[in-house]
C-alpha positions as a printed Julia matrix, in Angstrom:
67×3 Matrix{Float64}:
   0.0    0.0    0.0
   1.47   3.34  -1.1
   1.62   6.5    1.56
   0.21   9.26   0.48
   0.16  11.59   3.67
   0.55  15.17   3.57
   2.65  16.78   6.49
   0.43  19.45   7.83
   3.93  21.42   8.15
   4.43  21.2    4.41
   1.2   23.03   3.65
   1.61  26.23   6.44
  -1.62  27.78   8.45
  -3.52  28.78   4.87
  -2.4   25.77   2.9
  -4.4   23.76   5.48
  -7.07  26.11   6.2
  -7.91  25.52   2.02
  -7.14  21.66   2.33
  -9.71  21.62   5.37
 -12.55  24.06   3.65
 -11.91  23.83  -0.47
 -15.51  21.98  -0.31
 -17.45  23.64   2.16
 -20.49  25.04   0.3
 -22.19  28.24   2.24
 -26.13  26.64   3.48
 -27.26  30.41   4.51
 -28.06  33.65   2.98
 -26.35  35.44   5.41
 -23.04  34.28   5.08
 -20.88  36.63   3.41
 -17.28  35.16   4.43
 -17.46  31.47   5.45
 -14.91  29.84   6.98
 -11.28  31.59   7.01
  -7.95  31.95   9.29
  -9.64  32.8   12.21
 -13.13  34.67  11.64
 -15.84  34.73   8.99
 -18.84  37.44   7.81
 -22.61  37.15   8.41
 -25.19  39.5    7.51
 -26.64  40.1   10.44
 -30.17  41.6   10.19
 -28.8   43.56   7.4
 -25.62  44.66   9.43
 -22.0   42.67   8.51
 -21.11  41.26  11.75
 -17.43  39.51  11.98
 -17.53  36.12  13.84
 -14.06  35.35  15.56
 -12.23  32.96  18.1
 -11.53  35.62  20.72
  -8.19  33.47  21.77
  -6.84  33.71  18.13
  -7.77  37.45  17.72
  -5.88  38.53  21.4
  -3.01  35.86  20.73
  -2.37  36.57  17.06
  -3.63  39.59  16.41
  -3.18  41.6   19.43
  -0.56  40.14  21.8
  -2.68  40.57  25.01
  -4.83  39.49  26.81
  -8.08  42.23  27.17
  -8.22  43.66  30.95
């Protein structure tokens, strides 16, 4: 049997953020930005509203931790 696996190392953070989410099809009208790094886009009673991971926004983003 031949081995075809991938190291996730050789495809970096967006290599396997496409691997994971190259088929995901959007299921509601109010996504505007599905899945992505760390957030996606919803329209939110007709207002874009940003949907994050609040530990990858302070850790990545902002280097603290909010007060």
């Amino acid at each position: 049997m031949e081995n075809n696996r991938t190291e996730i190392s050789s495809l970096g953070e967006f290599g396997l953020i496409d691997h994971l989410t190259r088929n995901f099809e959007i299921q509601n009208a109010s996504t505007i930005v599905s899945v992505g790094d760390d957030a996606a886009v919803i329209d939110h009673y007709g207002k874009q509203t940003v949907i994050c991971c609040a530990n990858a926004y302070y850790n990545e983003h902002r280097r603290e931790q909010p007060s």
